[in-house]
Chimera marker file (.cmm) of the C-alpha trace (Angstrom):
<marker_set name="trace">
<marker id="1" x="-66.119" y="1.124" z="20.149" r="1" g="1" b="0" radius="0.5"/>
<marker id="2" x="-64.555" y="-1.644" z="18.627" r="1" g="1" b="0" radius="0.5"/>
<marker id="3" x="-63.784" y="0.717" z="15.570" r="1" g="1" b="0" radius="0.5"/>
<marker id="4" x="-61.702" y="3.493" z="17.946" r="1" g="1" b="0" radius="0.5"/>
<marker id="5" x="-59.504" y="0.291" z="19.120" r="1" g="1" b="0" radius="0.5"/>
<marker id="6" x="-58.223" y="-0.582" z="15.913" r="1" g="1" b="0" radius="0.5"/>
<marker id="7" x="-58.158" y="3.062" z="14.702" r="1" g="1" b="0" radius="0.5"/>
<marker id="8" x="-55.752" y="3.757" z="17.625" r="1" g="1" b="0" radius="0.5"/>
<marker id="9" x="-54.208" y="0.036" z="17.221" r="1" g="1" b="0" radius="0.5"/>
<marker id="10" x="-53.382" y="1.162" z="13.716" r="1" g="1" b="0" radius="0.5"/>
<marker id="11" x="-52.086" y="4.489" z="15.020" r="1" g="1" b="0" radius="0.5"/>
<marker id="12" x="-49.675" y="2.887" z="16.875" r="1" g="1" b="0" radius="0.5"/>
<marker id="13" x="-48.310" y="0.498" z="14.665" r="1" g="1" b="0" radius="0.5"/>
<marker id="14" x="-47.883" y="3.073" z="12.342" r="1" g="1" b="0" radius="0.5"/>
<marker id="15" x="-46.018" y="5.158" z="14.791" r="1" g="1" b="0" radius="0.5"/>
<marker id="16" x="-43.735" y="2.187" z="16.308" r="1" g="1" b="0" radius="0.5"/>
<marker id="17" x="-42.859" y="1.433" z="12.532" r="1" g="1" b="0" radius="0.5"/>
<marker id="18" x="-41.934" y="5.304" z="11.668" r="1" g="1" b="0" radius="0.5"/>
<marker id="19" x="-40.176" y="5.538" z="14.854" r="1" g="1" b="0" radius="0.5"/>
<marker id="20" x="-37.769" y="2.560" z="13.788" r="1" g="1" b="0" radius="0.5"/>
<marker id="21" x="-37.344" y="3.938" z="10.851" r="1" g="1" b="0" radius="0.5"/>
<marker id="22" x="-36.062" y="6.939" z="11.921" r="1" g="1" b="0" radius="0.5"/>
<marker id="23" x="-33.199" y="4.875" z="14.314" r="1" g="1" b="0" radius="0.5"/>
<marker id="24" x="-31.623" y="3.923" z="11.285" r="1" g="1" b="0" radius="0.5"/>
<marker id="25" x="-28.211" y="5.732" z="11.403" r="1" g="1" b="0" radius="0.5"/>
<marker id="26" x="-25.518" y="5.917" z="8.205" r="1" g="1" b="0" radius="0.5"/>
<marker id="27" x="-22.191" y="6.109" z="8.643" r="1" g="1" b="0" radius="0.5"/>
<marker id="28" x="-20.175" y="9.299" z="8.933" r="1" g="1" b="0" radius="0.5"/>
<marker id="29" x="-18.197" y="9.546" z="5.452" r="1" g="1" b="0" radius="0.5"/>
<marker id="30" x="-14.721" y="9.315" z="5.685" r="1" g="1" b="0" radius="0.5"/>
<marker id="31" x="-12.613" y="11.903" z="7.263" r="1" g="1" b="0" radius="0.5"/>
<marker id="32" x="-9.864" y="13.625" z="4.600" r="1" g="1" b="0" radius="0.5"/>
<marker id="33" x="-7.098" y="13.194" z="7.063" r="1" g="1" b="0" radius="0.5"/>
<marker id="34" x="-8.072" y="9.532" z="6.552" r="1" g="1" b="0" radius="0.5"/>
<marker id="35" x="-8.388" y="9.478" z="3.295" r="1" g="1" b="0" radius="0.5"/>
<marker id="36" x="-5.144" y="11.243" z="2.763" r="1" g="1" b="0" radius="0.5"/>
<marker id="37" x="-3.261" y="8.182" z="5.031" r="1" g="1" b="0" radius="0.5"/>
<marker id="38" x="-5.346" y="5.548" z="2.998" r="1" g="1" b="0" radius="0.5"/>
<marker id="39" x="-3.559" y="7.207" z="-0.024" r="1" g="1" b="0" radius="0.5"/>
<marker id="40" x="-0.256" y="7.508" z="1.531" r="1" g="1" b="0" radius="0.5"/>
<marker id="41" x="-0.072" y="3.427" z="2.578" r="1" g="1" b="0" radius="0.5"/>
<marker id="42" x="-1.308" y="2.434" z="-0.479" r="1" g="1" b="0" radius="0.5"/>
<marker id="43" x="1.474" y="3.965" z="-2.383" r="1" g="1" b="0" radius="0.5"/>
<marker id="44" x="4.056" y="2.767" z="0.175" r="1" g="1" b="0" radius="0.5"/>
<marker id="45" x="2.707" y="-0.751" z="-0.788" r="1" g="1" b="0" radius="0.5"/>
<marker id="46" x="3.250" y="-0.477" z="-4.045" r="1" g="1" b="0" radius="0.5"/>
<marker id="47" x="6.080" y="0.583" z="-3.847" r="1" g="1" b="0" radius="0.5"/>
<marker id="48" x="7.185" y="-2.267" z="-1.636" r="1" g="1" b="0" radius="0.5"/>
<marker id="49" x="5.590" y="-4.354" z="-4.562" r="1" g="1" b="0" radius="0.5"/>
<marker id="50" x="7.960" y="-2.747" z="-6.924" r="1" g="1" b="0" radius="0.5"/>
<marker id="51" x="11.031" y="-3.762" z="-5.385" r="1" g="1" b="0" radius="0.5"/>
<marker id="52" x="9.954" y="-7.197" z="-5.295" r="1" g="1" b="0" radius="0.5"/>
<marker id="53" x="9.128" y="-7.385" z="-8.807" r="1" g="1" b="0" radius="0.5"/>
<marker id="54" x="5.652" y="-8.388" z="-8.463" r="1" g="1" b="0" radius="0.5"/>
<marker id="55" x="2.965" y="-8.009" z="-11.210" r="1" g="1" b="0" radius="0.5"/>
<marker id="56" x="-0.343" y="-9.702" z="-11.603" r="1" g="1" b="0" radius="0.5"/>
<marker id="57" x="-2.299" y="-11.499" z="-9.286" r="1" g="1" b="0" radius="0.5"/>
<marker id="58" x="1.034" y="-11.788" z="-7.218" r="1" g="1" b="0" radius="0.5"/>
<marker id="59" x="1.001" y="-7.893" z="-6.662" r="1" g="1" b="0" radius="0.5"/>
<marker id="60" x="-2.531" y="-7.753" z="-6.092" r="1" g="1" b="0" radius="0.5"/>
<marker id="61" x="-2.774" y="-9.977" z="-3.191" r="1" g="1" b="0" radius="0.5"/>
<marker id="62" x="0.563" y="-8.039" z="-1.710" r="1" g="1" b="0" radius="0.5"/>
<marker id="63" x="-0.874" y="-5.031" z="-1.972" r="1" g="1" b="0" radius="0.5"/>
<marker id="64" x="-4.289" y="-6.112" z="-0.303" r="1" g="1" b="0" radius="0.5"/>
<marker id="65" x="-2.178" y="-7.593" z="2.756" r="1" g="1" b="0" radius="0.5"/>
<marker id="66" x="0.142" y="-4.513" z="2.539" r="1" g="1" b="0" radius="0.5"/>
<marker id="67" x="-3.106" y="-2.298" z="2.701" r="1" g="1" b="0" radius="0.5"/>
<marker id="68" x="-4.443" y="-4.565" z="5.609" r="1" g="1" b="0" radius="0.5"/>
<marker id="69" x="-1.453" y="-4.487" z="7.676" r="1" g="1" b="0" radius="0.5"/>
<marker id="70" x="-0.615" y="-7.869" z="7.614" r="1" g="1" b="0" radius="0.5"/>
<marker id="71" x="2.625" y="-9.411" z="7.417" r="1" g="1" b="0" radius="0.5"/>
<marker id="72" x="2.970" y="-9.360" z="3.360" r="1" g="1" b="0" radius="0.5"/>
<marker id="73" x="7.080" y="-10.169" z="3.252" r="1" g="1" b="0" radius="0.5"/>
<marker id="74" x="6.252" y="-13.994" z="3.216" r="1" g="1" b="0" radius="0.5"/>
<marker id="75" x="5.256" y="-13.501" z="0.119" r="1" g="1" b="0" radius="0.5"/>
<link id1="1" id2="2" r="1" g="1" b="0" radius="0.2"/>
<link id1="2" id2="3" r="1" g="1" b="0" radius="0.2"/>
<link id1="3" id2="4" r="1" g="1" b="0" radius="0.2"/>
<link id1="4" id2="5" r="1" g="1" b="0" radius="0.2"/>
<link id1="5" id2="6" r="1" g="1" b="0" radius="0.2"/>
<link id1="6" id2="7" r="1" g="1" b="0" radius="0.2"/>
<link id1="7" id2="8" r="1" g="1" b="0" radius="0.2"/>
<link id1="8" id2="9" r="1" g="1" b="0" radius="0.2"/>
<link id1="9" id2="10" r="1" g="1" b="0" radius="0.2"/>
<link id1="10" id2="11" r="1" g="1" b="0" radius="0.2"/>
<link id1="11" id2="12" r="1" g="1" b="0" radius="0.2"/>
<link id1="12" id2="13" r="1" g="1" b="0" radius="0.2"/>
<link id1="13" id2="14" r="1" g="1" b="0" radius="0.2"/>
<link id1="14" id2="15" r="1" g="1" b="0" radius="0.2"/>
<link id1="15" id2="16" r="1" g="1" b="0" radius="0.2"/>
<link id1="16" id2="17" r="1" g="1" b="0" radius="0.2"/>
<link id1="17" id2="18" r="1" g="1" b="0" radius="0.2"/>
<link id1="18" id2="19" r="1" g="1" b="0" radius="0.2"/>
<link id1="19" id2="20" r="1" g="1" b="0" radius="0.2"/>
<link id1="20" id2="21" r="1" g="1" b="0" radius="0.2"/>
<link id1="21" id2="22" r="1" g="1" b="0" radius="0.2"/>
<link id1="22" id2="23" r="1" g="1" b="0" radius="0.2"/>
<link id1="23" id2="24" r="1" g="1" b="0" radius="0.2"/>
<link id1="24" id2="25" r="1" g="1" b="0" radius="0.2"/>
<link id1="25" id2="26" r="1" g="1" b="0" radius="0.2"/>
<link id1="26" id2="27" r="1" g="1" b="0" radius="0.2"/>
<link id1="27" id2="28" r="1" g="1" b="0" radius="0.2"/>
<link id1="28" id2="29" r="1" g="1" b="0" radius="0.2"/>
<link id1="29" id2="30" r="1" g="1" b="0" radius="0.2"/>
<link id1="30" id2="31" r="1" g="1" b="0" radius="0.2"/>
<link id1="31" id2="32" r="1" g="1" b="0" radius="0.2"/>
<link id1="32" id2="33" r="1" g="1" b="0" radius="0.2"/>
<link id1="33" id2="34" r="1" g="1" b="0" radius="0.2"/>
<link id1="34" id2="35" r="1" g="1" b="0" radius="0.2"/>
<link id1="35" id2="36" r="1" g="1" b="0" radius="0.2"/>
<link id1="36" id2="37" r="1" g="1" b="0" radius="0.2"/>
<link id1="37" id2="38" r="1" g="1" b="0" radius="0.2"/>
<link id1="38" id2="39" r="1" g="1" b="0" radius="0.2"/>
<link id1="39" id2="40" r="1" g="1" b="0" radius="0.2"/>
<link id1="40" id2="41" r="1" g="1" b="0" radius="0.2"/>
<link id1="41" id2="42" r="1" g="1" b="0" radius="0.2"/>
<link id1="42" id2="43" r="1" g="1" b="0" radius="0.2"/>
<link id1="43" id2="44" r="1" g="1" b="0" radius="0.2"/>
<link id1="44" id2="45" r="1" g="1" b="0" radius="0.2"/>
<link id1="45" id2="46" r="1" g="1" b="0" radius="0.2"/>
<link id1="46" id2="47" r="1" g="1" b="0" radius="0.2"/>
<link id1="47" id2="48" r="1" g="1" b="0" radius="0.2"/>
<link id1="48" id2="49" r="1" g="1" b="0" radius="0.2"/>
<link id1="49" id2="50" r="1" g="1" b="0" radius="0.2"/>
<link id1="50" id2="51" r="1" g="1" b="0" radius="0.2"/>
<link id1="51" id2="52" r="1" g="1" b="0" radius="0.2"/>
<link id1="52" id2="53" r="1" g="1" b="0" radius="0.2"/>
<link id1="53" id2="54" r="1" g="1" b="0" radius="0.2"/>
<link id1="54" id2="55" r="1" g="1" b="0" radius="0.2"/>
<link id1="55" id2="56" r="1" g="1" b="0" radius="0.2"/>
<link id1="56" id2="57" r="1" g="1" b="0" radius="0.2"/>
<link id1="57" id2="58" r="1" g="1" b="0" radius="0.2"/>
<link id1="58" id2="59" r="1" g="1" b="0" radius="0.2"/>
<link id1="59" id2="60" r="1" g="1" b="0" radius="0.2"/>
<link id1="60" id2="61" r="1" g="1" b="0" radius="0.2"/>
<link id1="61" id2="62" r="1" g="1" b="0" radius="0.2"/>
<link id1="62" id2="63" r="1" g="1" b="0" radius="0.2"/>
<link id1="63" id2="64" r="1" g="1" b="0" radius="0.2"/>
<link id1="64" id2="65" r="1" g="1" b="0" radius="0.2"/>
<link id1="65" id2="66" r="1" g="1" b="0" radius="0.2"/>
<link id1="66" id2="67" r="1" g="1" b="0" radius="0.2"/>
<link id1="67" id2="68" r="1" g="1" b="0" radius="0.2"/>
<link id1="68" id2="69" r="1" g="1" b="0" radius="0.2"/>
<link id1="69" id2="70" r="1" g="1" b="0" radius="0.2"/>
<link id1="70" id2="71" r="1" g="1" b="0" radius="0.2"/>
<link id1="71" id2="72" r="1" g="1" b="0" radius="0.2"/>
<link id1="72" id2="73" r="1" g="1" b="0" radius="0.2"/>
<link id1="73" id2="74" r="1" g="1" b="0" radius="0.2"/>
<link id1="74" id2="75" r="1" g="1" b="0" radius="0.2"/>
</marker_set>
């Protein structure tokens, strides 16, 4: 008797832990539409960085702003 319990005890774990397992999701991969407007601000930012003359870490951090969307004139 007490052998069945932890047979079936066992069972169960086993089954809870496969079945949360199994929730895990991953995320969709990214669209080309969005891809292809990733590709198009990023250029517009450099650009941007171009006409202010920036190089180095200067342009880097302009272009991460730029790329964010936040307010990278102040700069």
């Amino acid at each position: 008797m007490k052998l069945s319990a932890i047979v079936s005890a066992g069972v169960a774990v086993m089954f809870t832990a496969s079945v949360a397992f199994a929730q895990a999701t991953t995320p969709a991969p990214a669209a080309p539409a969005d891809a292809a407007a990733k590709a198009a601000r990023s250029k517009e930012c450099s650009k941007e960085a171009d006409a202010k003359g920036l190089h180095g870490k200067a342009r880097k951090e302009f272009r991460a702003k730029c790329k964010r969307g936040e307010d990278a004139g102040k700069m």
